[in-house]
DSSP file (Angstrom, degrees, kcal/mol; ACC not computed):
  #  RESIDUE AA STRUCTURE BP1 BP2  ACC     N-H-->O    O-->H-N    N-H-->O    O-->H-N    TCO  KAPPA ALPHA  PHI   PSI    X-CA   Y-CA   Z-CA
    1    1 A X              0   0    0      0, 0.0     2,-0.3     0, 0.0    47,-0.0   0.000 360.0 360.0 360.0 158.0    0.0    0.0    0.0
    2    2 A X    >>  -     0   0    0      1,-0.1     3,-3.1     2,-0.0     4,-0.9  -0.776 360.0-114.9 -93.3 132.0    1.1    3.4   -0.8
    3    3 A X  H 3> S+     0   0    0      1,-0.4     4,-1.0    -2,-0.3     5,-0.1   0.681 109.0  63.6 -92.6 -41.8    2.6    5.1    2.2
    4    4 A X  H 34 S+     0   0    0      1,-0.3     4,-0.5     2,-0.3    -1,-0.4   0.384 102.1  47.3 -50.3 -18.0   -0.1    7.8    2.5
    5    5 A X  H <> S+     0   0    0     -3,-3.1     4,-2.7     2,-0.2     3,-0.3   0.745 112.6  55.3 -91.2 -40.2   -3.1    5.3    3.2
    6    6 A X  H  X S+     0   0    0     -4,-0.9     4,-0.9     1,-0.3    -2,-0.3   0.744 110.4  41.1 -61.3 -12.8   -0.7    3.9    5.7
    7    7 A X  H >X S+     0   0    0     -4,-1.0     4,-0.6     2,-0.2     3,-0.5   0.883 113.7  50.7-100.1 -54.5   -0.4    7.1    7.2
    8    8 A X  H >> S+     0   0    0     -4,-0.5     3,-1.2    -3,-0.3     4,-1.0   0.869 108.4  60.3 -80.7 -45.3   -4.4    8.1    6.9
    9    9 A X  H 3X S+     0   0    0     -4,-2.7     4,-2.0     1,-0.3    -1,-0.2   0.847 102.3  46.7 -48.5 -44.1   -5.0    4.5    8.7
   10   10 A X  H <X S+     0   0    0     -4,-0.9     4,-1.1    -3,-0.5    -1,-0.3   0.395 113.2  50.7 -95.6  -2.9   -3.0    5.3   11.9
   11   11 A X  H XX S+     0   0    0     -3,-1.2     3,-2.2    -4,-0.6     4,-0.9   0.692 108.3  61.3 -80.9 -82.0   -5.0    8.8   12.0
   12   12 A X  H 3X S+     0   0    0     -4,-1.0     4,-0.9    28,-0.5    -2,-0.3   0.339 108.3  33.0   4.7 -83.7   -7.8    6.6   11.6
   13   13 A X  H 3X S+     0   0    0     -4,-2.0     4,-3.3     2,-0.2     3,-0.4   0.850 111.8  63.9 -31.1 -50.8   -7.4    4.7   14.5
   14   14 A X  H <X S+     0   0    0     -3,-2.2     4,-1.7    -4,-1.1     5,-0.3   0.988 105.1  48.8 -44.2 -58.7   -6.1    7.5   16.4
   15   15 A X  H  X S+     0   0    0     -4,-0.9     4,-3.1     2,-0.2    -1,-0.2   0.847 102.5  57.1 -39.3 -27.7   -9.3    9.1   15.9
   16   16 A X  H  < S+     0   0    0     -4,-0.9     4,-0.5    -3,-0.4    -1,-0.2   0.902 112.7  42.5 -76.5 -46.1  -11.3    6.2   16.9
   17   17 A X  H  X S+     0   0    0     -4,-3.3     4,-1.1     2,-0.2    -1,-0.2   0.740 114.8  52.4 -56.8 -15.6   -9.3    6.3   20.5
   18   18 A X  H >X S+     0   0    0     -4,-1.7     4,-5.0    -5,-0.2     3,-1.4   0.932 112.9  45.8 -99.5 -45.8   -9.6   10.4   20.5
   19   19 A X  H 3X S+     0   0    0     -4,-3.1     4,-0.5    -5,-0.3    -1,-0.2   0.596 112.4  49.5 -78.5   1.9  -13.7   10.0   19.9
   20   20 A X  H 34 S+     0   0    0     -4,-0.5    -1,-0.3     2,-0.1     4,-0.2   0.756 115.1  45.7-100.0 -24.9  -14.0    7.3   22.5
   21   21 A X  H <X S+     0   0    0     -3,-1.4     4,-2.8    -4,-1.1     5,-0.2   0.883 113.5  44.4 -62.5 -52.0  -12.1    9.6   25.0
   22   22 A X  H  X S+     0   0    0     -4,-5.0     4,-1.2     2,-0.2     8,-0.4   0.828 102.9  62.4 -72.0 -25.2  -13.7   12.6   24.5
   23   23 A X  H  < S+     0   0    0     -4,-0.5     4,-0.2    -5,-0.3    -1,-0.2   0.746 117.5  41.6 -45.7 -37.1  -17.1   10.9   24.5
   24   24 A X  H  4 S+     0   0    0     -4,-0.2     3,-0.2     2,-0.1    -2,-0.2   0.902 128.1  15.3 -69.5 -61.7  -15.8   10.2   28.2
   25   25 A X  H  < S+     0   0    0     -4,-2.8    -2,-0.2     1,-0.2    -3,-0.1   0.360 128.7  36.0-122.2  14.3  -14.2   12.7   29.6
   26   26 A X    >X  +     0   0    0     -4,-1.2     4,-1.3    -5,-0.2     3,-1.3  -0.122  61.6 164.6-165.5  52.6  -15.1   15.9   27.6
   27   27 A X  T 34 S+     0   0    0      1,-0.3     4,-0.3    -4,-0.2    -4,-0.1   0.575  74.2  62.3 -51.3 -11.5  -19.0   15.8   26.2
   28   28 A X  T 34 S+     0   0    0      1,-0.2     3,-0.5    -6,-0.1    -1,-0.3   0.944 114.0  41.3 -86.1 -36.4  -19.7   19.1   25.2
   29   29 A X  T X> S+     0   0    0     -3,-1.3     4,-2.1     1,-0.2     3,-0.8   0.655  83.3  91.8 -98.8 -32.7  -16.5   18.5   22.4
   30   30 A X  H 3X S+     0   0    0     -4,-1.3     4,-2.6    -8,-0.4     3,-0.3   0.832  80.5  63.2 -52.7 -31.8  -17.2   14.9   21.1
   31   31 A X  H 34 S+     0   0    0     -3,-0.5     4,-0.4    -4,-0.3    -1,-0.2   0.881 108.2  40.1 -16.3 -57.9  -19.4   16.5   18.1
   32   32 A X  H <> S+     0   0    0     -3,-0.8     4,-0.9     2,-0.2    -1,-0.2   0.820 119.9  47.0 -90.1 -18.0  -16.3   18.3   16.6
   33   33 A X  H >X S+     0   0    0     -4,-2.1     4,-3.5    -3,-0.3     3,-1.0   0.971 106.3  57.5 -72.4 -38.8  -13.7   15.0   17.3
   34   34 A X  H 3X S+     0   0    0     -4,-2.6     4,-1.2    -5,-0.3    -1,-0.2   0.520 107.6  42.4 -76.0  -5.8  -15.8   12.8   16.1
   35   35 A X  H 3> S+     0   0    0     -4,-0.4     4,-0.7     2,-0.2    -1,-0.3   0.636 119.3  46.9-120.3  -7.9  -16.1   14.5   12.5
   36   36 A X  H <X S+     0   0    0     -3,-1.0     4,-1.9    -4,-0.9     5,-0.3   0.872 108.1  51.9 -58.5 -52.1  -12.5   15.1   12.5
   37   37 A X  H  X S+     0   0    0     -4,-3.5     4,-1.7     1,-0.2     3,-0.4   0.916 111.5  52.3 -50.0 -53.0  -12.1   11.6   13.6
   38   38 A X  H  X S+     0   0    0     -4,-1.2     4,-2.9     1,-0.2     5,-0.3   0.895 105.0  54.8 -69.9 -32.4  -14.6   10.6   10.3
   39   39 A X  H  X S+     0   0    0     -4,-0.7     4,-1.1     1,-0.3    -1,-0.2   0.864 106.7  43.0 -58.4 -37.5  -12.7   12.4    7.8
   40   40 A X  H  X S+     0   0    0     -4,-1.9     4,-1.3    -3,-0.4   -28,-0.5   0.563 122.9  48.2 -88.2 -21.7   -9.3   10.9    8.4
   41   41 A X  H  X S+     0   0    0     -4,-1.7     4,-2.2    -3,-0.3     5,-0.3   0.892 107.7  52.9 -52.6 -57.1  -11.4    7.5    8.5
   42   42 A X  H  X S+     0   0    0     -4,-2.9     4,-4.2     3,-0.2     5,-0.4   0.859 114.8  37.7 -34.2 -68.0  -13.1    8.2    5.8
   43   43 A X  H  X S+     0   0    0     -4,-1.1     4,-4.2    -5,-0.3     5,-0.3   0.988 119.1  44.6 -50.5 -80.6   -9.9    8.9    3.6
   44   44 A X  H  X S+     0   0    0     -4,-1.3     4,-0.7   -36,-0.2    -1,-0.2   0.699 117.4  45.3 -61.8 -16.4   -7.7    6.3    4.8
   45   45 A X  H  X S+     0   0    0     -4,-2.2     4,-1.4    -5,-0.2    -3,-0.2   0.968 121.4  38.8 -60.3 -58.9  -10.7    3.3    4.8
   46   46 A X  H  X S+     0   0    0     -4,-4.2     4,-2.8    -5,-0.3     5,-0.5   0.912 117.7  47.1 -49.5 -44.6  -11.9    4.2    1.3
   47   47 A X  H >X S+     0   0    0     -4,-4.2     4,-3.7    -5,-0.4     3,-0.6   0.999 109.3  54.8 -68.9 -55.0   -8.7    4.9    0.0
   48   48 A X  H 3X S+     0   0    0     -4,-0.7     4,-3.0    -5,-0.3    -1,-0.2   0.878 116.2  41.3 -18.8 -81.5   -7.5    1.5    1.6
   49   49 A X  H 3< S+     0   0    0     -4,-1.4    -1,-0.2     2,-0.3    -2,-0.2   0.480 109.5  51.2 -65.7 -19.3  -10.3   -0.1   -0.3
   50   50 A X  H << S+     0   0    0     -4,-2.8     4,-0.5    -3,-0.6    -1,-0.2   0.546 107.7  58.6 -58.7 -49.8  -10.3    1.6   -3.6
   51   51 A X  H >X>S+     0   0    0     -4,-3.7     4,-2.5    -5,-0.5     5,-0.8   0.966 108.1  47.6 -68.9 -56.2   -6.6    0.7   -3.6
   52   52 A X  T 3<5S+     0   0    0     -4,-3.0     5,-0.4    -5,-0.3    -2,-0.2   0.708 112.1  44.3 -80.9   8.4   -7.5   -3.0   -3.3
   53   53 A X  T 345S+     0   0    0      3,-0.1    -1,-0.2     2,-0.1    -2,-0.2   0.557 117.6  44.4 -91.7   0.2  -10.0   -3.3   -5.7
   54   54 A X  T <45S+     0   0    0     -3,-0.7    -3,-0.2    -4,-0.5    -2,-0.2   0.909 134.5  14.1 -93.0 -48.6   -8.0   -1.3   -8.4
   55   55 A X  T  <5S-     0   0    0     -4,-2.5    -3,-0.2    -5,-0.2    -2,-0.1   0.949  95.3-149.0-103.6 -36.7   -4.7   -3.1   -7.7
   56   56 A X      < -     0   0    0     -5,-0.8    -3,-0.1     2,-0.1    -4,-0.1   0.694  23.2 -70.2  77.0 135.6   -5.2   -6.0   -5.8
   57   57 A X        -     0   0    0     -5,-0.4     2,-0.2     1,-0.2    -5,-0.0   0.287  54.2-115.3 -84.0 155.5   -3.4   -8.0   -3.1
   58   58 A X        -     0   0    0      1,-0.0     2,-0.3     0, 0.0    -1,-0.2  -0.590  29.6-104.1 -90.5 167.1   -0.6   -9.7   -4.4
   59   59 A X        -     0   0    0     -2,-0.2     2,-0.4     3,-0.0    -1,-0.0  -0.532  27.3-129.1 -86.7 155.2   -0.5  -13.7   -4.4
   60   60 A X        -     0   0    0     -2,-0.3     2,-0.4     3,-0.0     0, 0.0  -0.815  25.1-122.0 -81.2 124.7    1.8  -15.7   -1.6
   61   61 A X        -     0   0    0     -2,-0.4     2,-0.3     0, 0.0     0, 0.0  -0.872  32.5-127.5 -79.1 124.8    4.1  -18.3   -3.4
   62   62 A X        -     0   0    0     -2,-0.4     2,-0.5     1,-0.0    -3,-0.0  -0.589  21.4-145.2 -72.4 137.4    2.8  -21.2   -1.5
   63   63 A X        -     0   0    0     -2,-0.3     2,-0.1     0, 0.0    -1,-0.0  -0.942  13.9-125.6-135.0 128.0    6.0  -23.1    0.1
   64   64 A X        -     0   0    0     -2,-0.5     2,-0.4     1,-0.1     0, 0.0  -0.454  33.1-107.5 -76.6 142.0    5.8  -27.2    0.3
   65   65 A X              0   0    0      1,-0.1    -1,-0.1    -2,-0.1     0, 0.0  -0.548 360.0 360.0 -63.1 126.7    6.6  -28.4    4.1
   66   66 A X              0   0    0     -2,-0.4    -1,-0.1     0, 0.0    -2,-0.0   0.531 360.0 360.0 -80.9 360.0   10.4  -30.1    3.7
């Protein structure tokens, strides 16, 4: 994958931790993480998926037990 979904994944997650925190400890504010939090989801998930139907995983050379 191209470095830039990998990059938009691990906001991705972050986000998911930020919107579960703030949901927690800071209600009046979870509204505004949580659509930060979708955008950078958004990207790096779509893009993520877009990239494997266009290019498509590569195969494993299957290796016989010796």
């Amino acid at each position: 994958l191209p470095r830039i979904l990998g990059v938009l994944l691990i906001c991705a997650g972050i986000g998911y931790v930020a919107t579960s925190a703030t949901s927690l400890l800071f209600p009046g504010y979870s509204n505004s993480v949580f659509r930060a939090a979708a955008v950078a989801g958004g990207l790096g998930e779509g893009g993520t998926m877009l990239w494997l139907i266009v290019m498509g995983a590569k195969e494993q050379p299957v290796h016989a037990a010796a």
